[in-house]
C-alpha positions, 0 to 999 in steps of 0.5 A: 641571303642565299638561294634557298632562302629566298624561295622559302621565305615566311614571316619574320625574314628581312628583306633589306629594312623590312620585315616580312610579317604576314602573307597579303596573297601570291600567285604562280609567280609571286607572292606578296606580303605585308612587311614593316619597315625596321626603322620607321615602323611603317607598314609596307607592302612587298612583291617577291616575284620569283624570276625562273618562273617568267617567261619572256614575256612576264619578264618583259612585263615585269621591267616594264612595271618596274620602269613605270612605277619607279616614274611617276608619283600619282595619288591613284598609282600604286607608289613604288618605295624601294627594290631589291635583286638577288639570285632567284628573287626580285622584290618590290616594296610597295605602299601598304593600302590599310584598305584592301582591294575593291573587291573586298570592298564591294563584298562588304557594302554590295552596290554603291551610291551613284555618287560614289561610284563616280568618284571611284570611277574618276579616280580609276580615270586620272589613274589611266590618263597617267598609264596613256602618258608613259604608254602604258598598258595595264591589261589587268584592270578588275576590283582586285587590283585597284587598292584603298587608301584612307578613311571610309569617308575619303577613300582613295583608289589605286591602280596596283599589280602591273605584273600583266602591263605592256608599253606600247607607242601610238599607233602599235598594238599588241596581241597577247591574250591575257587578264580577267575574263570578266573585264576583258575587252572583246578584241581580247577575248576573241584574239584580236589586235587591240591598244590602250582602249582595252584598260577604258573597257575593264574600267567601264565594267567595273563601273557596272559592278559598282552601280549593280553589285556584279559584273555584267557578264557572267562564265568562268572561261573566255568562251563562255564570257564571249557570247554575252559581249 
């Protein structure tokens, strides 16, 4: 596939075994789709990360999404299934979670029972303990990135989109300030050091959310959420 090709992908292209049927979301530099695997049939998801458009950092995140997906198998981890390289473009072939995001999910049912927002938050937990394993730092933990797999009534959370994550060894920490600034922890925000506790704060507000409906804090901006930590 040539150059050009691949940063005008639309539906129907193949990437591999896969057929890009329709666009799930993108940002500035990514866009993910749902695909289907020629042989098998089954459903997919697809990342197409565009390689200009990182800087060292996002790249630096990006090998170390990759290296960490490509390690572990956890019911609560995103499961990376194949990957692709050319010229322009990486693409990262997914599961497909058939039940969207927890936002889409909070929207639809507003605040949920205490019991399941214990068992959502348990698994977001056993997900984490596996990020703190491998040394890993999600730094992007919010209901959009926490994915829903199986039945209503067995539903089953997992941590995706590692695009911001970051390795970093006991007893080193990191400056960078990057996420959502409704489930930043305060040492982000206000442009401190900070390590793996930050991904425990983000779980612990997305813990409010579920039990409240919305989010503890309220703005649109870093500074405007800082005042109400």
């Amino acid at each position: 596939m040539d150059l050009e090709a691949t940063k005008n992908l639309s539906e129907s292209h193949s990437i591999g075994n896969y057929i890009l049927k329709s666009k799930l979301g993108e940002s500035s530099f990514s866009t993910v789709w749902k695909a289907e695997n020629k042989i098998t049939g089954g459903e997919v998801a697809v990342k197409q990360v565009y390689l200009s458009k990182l800087n060292k950092n996002l790249r630096n995140c990006l090998d170390c999404e990759l290296n960490f997906l490509s390690s572990v198998n956890h019911p609560n981890i995103i499961r990376l299934l194949d990957v692709f390289e050319d010229e322009c473009c990486m693409f990262l072939v997914l599961e497909f979670c058939s039940g969207g995001n927890l936002a889409s999910y909070l929207q639809q049912h507003g605040r949920v029972q205490e019991k399941i927002a214990k068992r959502f938050t348990q698994q977001m937990g056993d997900g984490l303990k596996i990020l703190q394993s491998h040394h890993i730092i999600h730094r992007d933990l919010k209901p959009e990135n926490i994915l829903l797999s199986g039945k209503e009534s067995d539903v089953v959370l997992k941590i995706a989109d590692f695009g911001l994550s970051r390795r970093v060894l006991p007893d080193n920490y990191v400056e960078t300030v990057c996420g959502s600034p409704f489930y930043m922890a305060p040492e982000v925000l206000q442009f401190q050091r900070y390590d793996y506790k930050v991904d425990m704060w983000s779980v612990g507000v997305i813990l409010f959310e579920l039990l409240n409906g919305y989010p503890p804090f309220r703005g649109r901006t870093n500074f405007q959420v800082v005042p109400f930590l």
